[in-house]
C-alpha beads as a LAMMPS data file, in Angstrom:
LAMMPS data file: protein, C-alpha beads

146 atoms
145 bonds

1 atom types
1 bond types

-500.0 500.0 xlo xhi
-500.0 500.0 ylo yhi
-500.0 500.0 zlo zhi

Masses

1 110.0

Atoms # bond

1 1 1 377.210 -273.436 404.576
2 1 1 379.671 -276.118 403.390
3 1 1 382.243 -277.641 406.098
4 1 1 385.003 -275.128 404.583
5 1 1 382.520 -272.428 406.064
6 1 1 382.372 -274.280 409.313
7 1 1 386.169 -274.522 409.936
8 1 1 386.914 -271.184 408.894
9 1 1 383.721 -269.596 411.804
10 1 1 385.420 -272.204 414.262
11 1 1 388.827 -270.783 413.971
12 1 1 387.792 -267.605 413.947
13 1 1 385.485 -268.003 417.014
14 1 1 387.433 -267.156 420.070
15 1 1 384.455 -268.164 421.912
16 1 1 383.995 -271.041 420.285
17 1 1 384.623 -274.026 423.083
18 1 1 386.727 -275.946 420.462
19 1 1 389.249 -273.491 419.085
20 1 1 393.001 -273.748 420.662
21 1 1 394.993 -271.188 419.949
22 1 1 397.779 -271.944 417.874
23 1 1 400.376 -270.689 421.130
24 1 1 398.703 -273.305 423.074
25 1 1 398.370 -276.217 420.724
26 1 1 402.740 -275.030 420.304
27 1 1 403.055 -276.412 423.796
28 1 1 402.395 -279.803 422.590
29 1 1 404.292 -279.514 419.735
30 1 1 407.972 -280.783 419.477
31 1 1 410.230 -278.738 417.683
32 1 1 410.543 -280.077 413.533
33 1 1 406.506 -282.016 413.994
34 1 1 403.661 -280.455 413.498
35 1 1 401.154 -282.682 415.297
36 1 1 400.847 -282.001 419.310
37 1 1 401.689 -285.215 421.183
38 1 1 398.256 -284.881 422.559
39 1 1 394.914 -286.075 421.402
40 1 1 392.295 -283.797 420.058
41 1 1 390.159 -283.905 423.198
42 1 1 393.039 -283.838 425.924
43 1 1 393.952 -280.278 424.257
44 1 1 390.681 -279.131 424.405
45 1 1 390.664 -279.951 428.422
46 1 1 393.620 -279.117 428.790
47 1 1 393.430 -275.473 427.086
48 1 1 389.955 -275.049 428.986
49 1 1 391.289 -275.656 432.152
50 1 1 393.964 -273.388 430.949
51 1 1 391.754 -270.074 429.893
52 1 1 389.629 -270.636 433.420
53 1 1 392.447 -270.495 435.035
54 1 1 393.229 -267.423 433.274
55 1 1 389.808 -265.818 433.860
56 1 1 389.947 -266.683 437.373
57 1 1 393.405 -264.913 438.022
58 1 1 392.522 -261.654 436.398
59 1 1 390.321 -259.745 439.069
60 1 1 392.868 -261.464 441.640
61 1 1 395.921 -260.435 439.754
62 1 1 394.723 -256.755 439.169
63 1 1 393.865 -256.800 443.236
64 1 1 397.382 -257.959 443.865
65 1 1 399.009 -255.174 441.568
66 1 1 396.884 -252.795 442.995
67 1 1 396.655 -253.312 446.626
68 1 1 400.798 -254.227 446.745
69 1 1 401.642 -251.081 444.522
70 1 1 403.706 -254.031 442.101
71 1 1 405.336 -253.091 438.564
72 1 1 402.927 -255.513 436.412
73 1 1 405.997 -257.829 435.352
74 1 1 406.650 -257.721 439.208
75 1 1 402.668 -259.243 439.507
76 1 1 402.911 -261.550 437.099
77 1 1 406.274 -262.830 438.142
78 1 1 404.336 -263.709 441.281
79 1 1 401.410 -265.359 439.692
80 1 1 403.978 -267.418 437.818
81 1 1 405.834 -268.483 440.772
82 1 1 402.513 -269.454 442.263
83 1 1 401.653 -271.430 439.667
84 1 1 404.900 -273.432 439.439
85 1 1 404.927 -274.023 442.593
86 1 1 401.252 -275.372 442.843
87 1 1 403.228 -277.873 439.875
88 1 1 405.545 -279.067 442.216
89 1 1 402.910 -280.096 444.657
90 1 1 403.058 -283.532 445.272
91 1 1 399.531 -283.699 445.010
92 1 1 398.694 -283.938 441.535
93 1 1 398.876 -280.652 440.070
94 1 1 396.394 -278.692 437.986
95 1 1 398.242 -276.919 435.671
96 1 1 401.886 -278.355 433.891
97 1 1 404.698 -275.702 433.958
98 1 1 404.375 -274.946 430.745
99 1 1 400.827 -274.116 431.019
100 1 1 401.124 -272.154 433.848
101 1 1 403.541 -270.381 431.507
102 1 1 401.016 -269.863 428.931
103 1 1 398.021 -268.800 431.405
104 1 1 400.298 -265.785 432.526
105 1 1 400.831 -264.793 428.983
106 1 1 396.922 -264.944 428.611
107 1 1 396.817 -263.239 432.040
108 1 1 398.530 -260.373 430.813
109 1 1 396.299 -260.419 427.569
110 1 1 393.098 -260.184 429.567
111 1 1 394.530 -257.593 431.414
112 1 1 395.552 -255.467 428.786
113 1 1 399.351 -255.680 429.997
114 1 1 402.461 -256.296 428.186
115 1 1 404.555 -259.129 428.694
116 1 1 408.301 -258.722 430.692
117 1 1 411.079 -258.245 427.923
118 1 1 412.354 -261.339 429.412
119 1 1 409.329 -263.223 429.717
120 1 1 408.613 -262.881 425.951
121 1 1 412.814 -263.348 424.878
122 1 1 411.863 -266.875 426.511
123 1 1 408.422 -267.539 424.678
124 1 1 410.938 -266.989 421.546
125 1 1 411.056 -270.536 420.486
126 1 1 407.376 -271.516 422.036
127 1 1 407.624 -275.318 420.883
128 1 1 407.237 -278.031 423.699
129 1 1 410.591 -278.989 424.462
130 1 1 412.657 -276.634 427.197
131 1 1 409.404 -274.360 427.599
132 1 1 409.517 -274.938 431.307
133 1 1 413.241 -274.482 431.700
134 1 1 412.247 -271.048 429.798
135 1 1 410.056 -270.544 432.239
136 1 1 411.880 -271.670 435.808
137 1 1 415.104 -269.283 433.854
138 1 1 412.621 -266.132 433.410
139 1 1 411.219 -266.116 437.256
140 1 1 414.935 -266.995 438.596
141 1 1 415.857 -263.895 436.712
142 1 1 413.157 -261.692 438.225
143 1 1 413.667 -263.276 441.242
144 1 1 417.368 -262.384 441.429
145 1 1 416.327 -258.559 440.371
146 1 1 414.469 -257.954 443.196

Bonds

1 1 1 2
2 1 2 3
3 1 3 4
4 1 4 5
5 1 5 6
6 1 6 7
7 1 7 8
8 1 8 9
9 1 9 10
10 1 10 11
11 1 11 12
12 1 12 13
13 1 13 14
14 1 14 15
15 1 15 16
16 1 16 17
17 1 17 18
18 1 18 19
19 1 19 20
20 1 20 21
21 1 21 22
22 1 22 23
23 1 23 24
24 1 24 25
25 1 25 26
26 1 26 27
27 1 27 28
28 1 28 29
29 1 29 30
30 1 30 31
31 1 31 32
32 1 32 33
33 1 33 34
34 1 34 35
35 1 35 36
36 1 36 37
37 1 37 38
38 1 38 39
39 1 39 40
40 1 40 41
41 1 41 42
42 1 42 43
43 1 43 44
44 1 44 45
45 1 45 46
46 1 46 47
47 1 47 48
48 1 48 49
49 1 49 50
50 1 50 51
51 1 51 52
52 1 52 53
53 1 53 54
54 1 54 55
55 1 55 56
56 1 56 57
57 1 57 58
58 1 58 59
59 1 59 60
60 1 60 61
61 1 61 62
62 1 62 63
63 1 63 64
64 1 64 65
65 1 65 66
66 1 66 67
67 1 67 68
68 1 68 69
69 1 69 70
70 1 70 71
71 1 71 72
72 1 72 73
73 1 73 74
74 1 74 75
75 1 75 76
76 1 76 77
77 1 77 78
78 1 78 79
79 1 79 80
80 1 80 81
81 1 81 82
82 1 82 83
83 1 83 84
84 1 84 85
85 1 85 86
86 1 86 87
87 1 87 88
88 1 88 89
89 1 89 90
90 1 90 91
91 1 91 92
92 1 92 93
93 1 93 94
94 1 94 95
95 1 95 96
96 1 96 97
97 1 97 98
98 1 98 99
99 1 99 100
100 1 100 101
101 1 101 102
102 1 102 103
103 1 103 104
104 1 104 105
105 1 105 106
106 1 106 107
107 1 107 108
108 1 108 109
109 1 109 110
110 1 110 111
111 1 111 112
112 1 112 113
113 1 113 114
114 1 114 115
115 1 115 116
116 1 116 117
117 1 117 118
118 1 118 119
119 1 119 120
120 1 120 121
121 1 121 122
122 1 122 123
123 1 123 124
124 1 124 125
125 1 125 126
126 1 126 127
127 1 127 128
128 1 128 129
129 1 129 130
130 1 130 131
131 1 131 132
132 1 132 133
133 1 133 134
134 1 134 135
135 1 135 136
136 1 136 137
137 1 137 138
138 1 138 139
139 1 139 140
140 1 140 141
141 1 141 142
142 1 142 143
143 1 143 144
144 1 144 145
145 1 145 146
């Protein structure tokens, strides 16, 4: 196997530990670059800590749907609040609004769900810059709806 061989089964891997997604490695990326203003291995903890999060949330987000009789967007409007919230924490937080942005997108993946209209009209341009105001404008909106 030559290394062309390699990086092609690593990318195509989704269990492999060191593929990003190309979504995730956009967070990092400013609009007009094509490098992510993060190093190699702070995206790889970064996106792990990311998917866990994810995995974690799904059997907690399907309870919450379930036992609340919510709309799906409605449930993952809430996990998204949560997780901006926890951002605001003065604590240091886990998770940067734009990832917690990302982990309810991968939420909804792992739960087979589609994403809210709006929630995916604001993931149009998903480069770093003005993801989070994307994402504080898409729960304001489903906020306000309620």
């Amino acid at each position: 196997m030559n290394d062309d061989d390699t990086a092609a089964s690593r990318h195509s891997d989704p269990l492999n530990q060191n593929h990003v997604p190309v979504a995730f490695v956009a967070l990092y990326t400013e609009p007009g670059r094509t490098k992510p203003s993060l190093s190699r291995s702070d995206l790889l903890e970064r996106h792990a800590l990311c998917e866990d999060m994810a995995q974690m949330l799904t059997e907690h987000t399907a309870t919450l749907q379930f036992s609340h009789h919510l709309h799906e967007a409605e449930t993952l409007r809430r996990v998204l609040q949560g997780l901006l919230a926890q951002s605001e924490a003065p604590q240091a937080a886990p998770l940067q609004p734009l990832e917690a942005l990302w982990v309810v997108c991968r939420l909804a993946e792992l739960l087979g769900w589609a994403l809210p209209n709006r929630l995916t009209e604001s993931m149009g341009m998903a480069g770093g810059t003005g993801m989070e105001s994307r994402a504080q404008a898409w729960l304001a909106q489903a906020t306000a709806q309620r």
